[in-house]
N, C-alpha and C positions, 0 to 999 in steps of 0.2 A: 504494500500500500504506500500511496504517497501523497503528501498534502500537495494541494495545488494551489496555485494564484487566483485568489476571488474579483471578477471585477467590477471594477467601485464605478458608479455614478459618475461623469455623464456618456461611457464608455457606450459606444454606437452599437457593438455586437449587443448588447441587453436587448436590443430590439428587433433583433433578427428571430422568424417564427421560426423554428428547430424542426429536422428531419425525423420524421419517421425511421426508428430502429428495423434495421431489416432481416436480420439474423439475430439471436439472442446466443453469442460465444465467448471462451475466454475473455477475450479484449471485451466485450460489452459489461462481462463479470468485474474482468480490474478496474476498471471506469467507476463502477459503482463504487468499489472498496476506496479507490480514493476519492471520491466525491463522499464515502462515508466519514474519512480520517480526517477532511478538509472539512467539511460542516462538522464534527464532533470538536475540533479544533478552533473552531470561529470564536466563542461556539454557540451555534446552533441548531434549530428545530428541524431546519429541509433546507433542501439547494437542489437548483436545477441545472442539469448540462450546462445548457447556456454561459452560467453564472461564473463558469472557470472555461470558459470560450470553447466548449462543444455544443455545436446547435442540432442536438439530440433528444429525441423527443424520451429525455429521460431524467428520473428525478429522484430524491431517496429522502429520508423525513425521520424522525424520532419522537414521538409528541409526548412519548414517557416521562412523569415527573423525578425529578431529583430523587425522591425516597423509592422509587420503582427502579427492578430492573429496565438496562435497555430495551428498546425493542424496534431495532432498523427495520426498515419498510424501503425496499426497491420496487420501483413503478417505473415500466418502460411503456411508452405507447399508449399513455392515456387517455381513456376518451370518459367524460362526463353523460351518462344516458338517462336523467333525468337529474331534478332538482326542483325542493320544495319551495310552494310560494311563498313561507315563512321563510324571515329572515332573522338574522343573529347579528350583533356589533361586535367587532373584537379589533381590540386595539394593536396592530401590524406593525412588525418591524422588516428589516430586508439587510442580508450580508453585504448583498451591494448598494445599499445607500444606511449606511451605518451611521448610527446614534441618532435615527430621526422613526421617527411612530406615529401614527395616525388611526382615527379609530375610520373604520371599512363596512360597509354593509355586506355582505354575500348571501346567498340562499342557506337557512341556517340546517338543510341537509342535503344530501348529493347522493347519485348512485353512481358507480365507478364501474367501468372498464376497462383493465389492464392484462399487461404480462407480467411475469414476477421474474425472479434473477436466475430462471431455470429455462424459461420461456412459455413456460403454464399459462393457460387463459387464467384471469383471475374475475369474478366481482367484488364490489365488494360498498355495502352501506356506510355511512359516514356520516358523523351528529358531530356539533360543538367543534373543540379547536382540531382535530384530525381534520374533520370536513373544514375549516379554513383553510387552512394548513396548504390541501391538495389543489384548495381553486388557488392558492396564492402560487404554486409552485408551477401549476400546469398554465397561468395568466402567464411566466415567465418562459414558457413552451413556444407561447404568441405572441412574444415581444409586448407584453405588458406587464407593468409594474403598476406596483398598489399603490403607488403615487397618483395615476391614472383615474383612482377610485375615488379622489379627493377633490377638493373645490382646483379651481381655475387657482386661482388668486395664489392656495397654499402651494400647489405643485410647484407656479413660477418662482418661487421663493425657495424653493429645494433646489430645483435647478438651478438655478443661481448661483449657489449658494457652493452648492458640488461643481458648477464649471469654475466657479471662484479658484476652490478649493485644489481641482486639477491645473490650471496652470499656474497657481504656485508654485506644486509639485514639479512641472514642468523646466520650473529657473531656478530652482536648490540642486 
């Protein structure tokens, strides 16, 4: 396994919609494991390909508390097959736009369509922050960030804020 580079806000590949996994092998297995080292590292809840510059329609999650065992979750090929008219507010944060949170509306349940790190059809039901969780990671599948889910006004003030912050980085 190996940690990888997360990339930060206002980095253009975040907006690239990611490819469909086409084979489920080896390499699509390592990927995961370090997309798992790399968000367990961050640290963080989920990461998507995308996020360490693969635009692979692939993503991995942990939503286990502190006092629980882990319990990784690889999702390759996600598709959303329904979703409840109720919603749920939960206050979002993102690897790649670090130290900023916003509270998010999304459907407050979802039904799932995936492969798992074997290449198994999986479904599978999802309530509370799991079902967050997977619209925020598979929105990063689609070149959308949950900045996106926020007023006009607050986004322009993130981006800002992170292009600021990158061409600092740029002249150090």
């Amino acid at each position: 396994m190996t940690k990888r580079d997360i990339l930060i806000l206002p980095e253009a590949k975040l907006r690239l919609v990611s490819d469909p996994v086409e084979r489920v092998d080896d390499a699509v297995r390592q990927l995961a494991d370090d997309m798992l080292e790399t968000m367990y590292a961050a640290p963080g809840i989920g990461l998507a390909a995308i996020q360490i510059g693969e635009p692979r329609r692939m993503l991995v999650m942990d939503v286990a508390r502190e006092d629980e065992d882990p319990d990784p979750m690889v999702v390759i090929n996600p598709e959303i097959v329904w979703e409840s008219p109720e919603l749920s507010v939960y206050q979002e944060g993102c690897l790649s736009i670090p130290e900023y949170y916003a509270d998010v509306e999304r459907p407050a349940r979802i039904g799932l369509r995936f492969l798992d790190r074997e290449g198994a059809e999986r479904e599978l039901e999802a309530d509370g922050l799991l079902a967050t969780c997977l619209q925020h990671e598979i929105d990063h599948l689609n070149g959308v960030l949950f900045i996106d889910h926020i007023s006009k006004l607050k986004r322009d003030r993130v981006m800002k804020k992170f292009q600021k912050q990158a061409r600092l980085a740029e002249k150090s």
